[in-house]
N, C-alpha and C positions, 0 to 999 in steps of 0.2 A: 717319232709317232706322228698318226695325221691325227689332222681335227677332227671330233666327231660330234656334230650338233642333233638336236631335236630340234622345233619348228622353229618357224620365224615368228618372233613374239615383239618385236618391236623393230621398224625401219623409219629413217629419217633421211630420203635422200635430197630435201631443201628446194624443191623445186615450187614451192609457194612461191607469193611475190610478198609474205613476211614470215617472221618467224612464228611458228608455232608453239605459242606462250603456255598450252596445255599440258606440253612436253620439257621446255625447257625456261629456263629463271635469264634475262639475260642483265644479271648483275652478280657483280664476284662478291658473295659473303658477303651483304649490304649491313647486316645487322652492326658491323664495326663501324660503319661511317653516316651511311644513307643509299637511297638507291639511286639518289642524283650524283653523287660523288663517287660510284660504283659502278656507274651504267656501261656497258660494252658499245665501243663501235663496229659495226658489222655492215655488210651487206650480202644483199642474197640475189644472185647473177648464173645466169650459164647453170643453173639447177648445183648450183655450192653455195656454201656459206665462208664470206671470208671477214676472219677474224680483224683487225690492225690495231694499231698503235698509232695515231698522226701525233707529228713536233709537238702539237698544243695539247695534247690531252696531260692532265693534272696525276699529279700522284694521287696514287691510293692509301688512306688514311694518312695523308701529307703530315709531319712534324709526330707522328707516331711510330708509323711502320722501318725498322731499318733494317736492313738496308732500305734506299729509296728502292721504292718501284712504280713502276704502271703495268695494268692489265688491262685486257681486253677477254671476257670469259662468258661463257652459259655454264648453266649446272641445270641437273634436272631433280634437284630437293631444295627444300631450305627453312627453316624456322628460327625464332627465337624466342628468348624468356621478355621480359617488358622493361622497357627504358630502366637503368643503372641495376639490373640484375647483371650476372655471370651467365646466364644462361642461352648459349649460341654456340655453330659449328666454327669450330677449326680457329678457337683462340690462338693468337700468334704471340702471346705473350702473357704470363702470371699478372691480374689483377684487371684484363680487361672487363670492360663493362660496353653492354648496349649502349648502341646512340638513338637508333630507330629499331624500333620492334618491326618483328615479320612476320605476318601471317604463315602458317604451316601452309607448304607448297609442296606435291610430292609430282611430277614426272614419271619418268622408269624407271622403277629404284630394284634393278636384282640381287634375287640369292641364289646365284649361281647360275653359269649356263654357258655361251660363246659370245662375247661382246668385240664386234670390228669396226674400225675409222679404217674408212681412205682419205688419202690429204696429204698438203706439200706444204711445203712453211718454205718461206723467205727471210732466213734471220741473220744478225750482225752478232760480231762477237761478243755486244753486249746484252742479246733478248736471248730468248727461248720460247719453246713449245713443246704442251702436255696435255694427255688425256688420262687423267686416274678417276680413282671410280674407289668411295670414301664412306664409312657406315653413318647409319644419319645421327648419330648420337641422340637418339630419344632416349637411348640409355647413354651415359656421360664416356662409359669404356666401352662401346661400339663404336669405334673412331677410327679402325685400322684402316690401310690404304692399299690396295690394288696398283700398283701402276702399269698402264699399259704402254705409256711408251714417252718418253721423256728427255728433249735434246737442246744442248745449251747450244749456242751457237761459236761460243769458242772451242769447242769440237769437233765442229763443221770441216773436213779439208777436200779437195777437188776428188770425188767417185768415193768418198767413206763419210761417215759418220757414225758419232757415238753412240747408240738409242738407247737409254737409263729403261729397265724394266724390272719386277717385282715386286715384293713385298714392304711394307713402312709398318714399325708397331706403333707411331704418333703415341696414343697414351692407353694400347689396348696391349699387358703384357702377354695374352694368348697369340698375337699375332708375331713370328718373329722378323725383327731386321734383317731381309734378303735383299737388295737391290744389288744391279749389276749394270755398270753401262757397259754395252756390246757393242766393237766397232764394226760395223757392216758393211759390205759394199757397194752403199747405193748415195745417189744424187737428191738431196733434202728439197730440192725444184720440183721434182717428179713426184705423181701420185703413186702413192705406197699404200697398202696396208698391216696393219699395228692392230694385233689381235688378244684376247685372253680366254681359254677354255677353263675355268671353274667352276671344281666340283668337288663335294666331297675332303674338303679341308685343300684340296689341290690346283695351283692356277700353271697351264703352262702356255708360253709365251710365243708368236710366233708373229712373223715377218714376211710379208707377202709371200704365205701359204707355207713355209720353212719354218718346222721347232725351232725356237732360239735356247730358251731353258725352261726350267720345272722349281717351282717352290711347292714344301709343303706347309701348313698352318696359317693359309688365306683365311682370311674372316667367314664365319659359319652366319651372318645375319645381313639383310638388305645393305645396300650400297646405291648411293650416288653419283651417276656422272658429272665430271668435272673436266671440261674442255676449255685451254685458253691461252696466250700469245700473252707474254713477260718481257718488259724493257726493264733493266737494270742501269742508271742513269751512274752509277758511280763506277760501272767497267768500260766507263767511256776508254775510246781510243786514241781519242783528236778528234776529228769532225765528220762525227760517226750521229749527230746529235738531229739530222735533216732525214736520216733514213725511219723507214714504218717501216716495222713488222709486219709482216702476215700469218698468219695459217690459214687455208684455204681446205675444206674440207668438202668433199664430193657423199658421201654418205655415212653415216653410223646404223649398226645395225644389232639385233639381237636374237640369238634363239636360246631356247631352252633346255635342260642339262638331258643331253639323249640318255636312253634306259639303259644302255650296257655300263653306262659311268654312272650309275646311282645300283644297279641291283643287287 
């Protein structure tokens, strides 16, 4: 099948000289740590946004989260309930609690439509990079996950890669467990686009302009984008520990679900 969109309801091609805060949060899930200990490194060049990782940048929730990691992430939602409540997105574990509360932040948060990245990542085989797009949980089971397209870097080999794409039910049981990593054949250096036509309970998945595959039982309620670059410090290799991450992103864009896929 091709894509078939309605209009353009939301573009981000990065060509400020900052980020556009009205649009996107540029801390990963802060409500678990803070937004100083969560803050993304980025810069915004050559009309992209590029994501990294530098040596120094600190774990996120250090002595909590394991495996260890660091991110570097935007999202365009986020809220939480108030210091030592439960109430926040994308608990990573039974019994977490707020450390810093967060103002309700909402972005482009759709329900349903065509949502594309173009972008190239630079990863080792201990990072990664994702764009999924995640319900905002103002209800606690609105939680399911989207993924547009998601690549670990020990997958990575010369003209393939693996691109994880699909469905997560996180803790929403109407969405079902579909993911699939798809080896492709292209160069993870080069700009690609990583697409999702969602409608009508249906997301299908495509790859510079190519169906890749179709889930059915995507989540029926808003969504949040979640873009961002992962070092995993314990698939170290040997001395793998000096290289940054990138994702390098040239635009995100969004239209609205056209009328033959809704009537």
């Amino acid at each position: 099948m091709s894509a078939t969109r309605g209009d353009l309801v939301f573009e981000d091609d990065f060509e400020a000289s900052s980020l556009d805060q009205s649009a996107w949060s540029p801390y990963y899930l802060p409500q678990w740590s803070s937004r100083a200990a969560s803050a993304a490194t980025y810069r915004l060049s050559d009309s992209c946004l590029t994501l990294s990782i530098p040596p120094d940048q600190g774990l996120w929730c250090s002595g909590d989260h394991k495996p260890d990691l660091r991110v570097s992430g935007i999202q365009s939602g986020n809220y939480s309930g108030p210091v030592g409540s439960a109430v926040g997105q994308q608990p990573y574990r039974e019994g977490l609690v707020v450390r810093e509360e967060q103002e309700a932040f909402w972005g482009w948060t759709p329900n349903g439509g065509y949502v594309e990245l173009c972008a190239r990542a630079d990863i080792s085989p201990r990072s990664m990079v994702s764009l999924w797009m995640v319900g905002l949980e103002d209800q606690p089971e609105r939680c399911g996950e989207i993924c547009v397209m998601e690549v670990f870097g020990d997958t990575v080999a010369p003209g393939s890669a693996a691109v994880g794409m699909g469905l997560k039910t996180i803790h929403d049981p109407a969405v079902p467990q579909d993911f699939e990593a798809v080896r492709l054949p292209l160069d993870l250096a080069d700009f690609h686009t990583y697409a999702v036509q969602w409608a009508s309970g249906e997301a299908t998945y495509f790859v510079d302009g190519a169906p890749i595959r179709s889930c059915s039982g995507a989540p029926s309620y808003p969504v949040q984008l979640m873009l961002a670059v992962f070092d995993f410090p314990e698939r170290s290799v040997g001395d793998d520990g000096r290289l940054v991450p990138t994702f390098t992103v040239d635009y995100i864009r969004g239209w609205n679900v056209a009328e033959e896929l809704v009537a």
